[in-house]
N, C-alpha and C positions, 0 to 999 in steps of 0.2 A: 884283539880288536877286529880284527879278518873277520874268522869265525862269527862274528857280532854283525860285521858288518853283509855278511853272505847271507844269514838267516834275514834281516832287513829287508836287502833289494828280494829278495823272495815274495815278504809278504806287503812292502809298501812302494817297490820299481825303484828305479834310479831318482826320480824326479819326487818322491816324496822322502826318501832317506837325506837324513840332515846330522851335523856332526852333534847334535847334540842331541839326537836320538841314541846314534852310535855310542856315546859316553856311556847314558842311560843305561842302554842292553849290553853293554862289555862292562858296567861296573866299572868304571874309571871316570877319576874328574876331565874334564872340557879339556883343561892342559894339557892331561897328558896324550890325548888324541892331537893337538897340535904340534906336542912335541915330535911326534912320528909325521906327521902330514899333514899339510898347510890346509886341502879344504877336501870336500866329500870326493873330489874325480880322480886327486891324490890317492884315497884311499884304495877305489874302486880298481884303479888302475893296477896296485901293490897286487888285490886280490886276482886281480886279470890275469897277470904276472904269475901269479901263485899255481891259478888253474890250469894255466901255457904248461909250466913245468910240469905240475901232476900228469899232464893228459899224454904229455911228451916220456914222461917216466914209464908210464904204462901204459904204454904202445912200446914204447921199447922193450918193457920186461917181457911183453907179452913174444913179441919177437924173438928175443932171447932165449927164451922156455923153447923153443925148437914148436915144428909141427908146421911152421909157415914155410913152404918151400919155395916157394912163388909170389913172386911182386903181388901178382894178385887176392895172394889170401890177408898180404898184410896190408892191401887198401882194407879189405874186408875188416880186419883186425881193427883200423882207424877206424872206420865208421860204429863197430860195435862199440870202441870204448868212448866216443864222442856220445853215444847212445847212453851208452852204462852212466857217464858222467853228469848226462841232463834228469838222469833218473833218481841219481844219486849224491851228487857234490851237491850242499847248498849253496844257492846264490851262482851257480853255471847257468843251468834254464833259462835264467837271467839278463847275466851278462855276457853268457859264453864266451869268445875273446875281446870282449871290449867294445863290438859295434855299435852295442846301446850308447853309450858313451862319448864315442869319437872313433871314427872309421881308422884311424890312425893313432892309436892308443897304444900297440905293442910297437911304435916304431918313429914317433916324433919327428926324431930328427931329420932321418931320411926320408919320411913322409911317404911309407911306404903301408898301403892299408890292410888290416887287421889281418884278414886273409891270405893277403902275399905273405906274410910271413912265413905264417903256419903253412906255404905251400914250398918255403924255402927248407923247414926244418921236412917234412915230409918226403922232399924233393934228395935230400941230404941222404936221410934213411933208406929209400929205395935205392938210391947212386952206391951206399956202402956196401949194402946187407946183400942186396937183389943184381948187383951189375948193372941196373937201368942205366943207358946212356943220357947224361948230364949234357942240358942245354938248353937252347930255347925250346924247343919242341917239348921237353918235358916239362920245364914250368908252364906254359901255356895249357897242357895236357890238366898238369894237378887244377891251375888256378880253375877251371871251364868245371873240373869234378867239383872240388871242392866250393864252390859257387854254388854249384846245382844239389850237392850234397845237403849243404846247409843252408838251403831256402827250403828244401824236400823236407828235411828233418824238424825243421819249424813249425811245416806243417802239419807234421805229423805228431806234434805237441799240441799245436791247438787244438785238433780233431779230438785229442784222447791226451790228459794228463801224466798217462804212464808212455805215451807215444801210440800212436794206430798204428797197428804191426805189418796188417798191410802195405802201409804205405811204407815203411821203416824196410820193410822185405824189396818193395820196388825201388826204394833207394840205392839198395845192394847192387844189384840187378843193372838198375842204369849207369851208373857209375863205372861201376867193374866193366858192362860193356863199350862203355862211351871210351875208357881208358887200352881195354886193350885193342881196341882200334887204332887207335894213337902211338900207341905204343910197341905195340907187336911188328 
C-alpha cells in the first residue's frame, strides 16, 4: 500500500489522493487500507516515516563505506542522497518529509517541525562519527543549512525535473560554506 500510495502523491499530490484511489492502485479492498490506517495523512505519514528511515540508512552506509573524513564531506554526502532520493524514491519529490502534509508530521507529539528533526538525527551523526561539538550552536548551525538546503533543492526541481545542476552544485557550496563558518 506505501508503494501504491508513493506512485499516487507523484502523479495526483496530496490533495487529490484518496483512500479509495489507494485500494484501487495497491489492489486491495477499501478494508483492508483501513485496517492499516484510518484516513489518507495516516497513510502519508507511514510513507513519510518510511523515507526518514531510508534516507537516514543511506547516509549512514554511505558514511560507513569510509572516504568521508570530514564533517564536511558527510554534509556533502546528506545533500547528494536527499538529491539521489528526489530523483529516485517515488512519492519523496513529493512529500519529502512530510511538510506537504503538516509541518509536524515526523513529531506530533512534541510538536517539533519536519525539519528539526531531521536536523536532530543529522546533528546526532556528525556529534558521533565527526566529533562535532553538540549543542546549541550546532543545532541552530544544521537547522539555518538545512532550511536553506531544502528551499534551494526545491528549486532546483522546479527549474529542471531531474534537478538544475547548477543550482543543486550551488547548494553544495553554500551550505558547506555557511556550515563551516559556524562551525570551525
Amino acid at each position: 500500500m506505501l508503494d501504491a500510495c508513493a506512485e499516487l502523491v507523484d502523479e495526483v499530490g496530496y490533495d487529490g489522493l484518496t483512500t479509495t484511489l489507494l485500494a484501487e492502485r495497491a489492489e486491495v479492498a477499501i478494508g483492508s487500507v483501513y485496517q492499516f490506517f484510518p484516513d489518507k495523512r495516516a497513510i502519508v505519514q507511514a510513507l513519510t516515516m518510511r523515507n526518514v528511515e531510508a534516507y537516514l540508512e543511506r547516509l549512514s552506509a554511505r558514511i560507513s563505506e569510509g572516504g568521508l573524513d570530514k564533517w564536511w564531506d558527510a554534509v556533502d554526502a546528506a545533500i547528494d542522497e536527499f538529491i539521489e532520493m528526489n530523483r529516485t524514491v517515488p512519492g519523496f519529490r513529493t512529500l519529502h518529509f512530510g511538510d506537504v502534509v503538516d509541518l509536524y508530521l515526523l513529531d506530533e507529539e512534541r510538536k517539533r517541525d519536519n525539519n528539526a528533526v531531521i536536523v536532530e538525527q543529522l546533528g546526532d551523526l556528525l556529534v558521533s562519527r565527526f566529533a562535532v561539538a553538540s549543542g546549541d550552536q550546532l543545532s541552530f548551525a544544521l537547522l539555518m543549512a538545512v532550511e536553506m538546503a531544502d528551499a534551494l533543492i526545491k528549486a532546483a526541481f522546479r527549474r529542471d525535473p531531474r534537478g538544475d545542476e547548477q543550482v543543486l552544485t550551488e547548494v553544495k557550496e553554500i551550505v558547506r560554506d555557511y556550515l563551516y563558518r559556524k562551525l570551525s
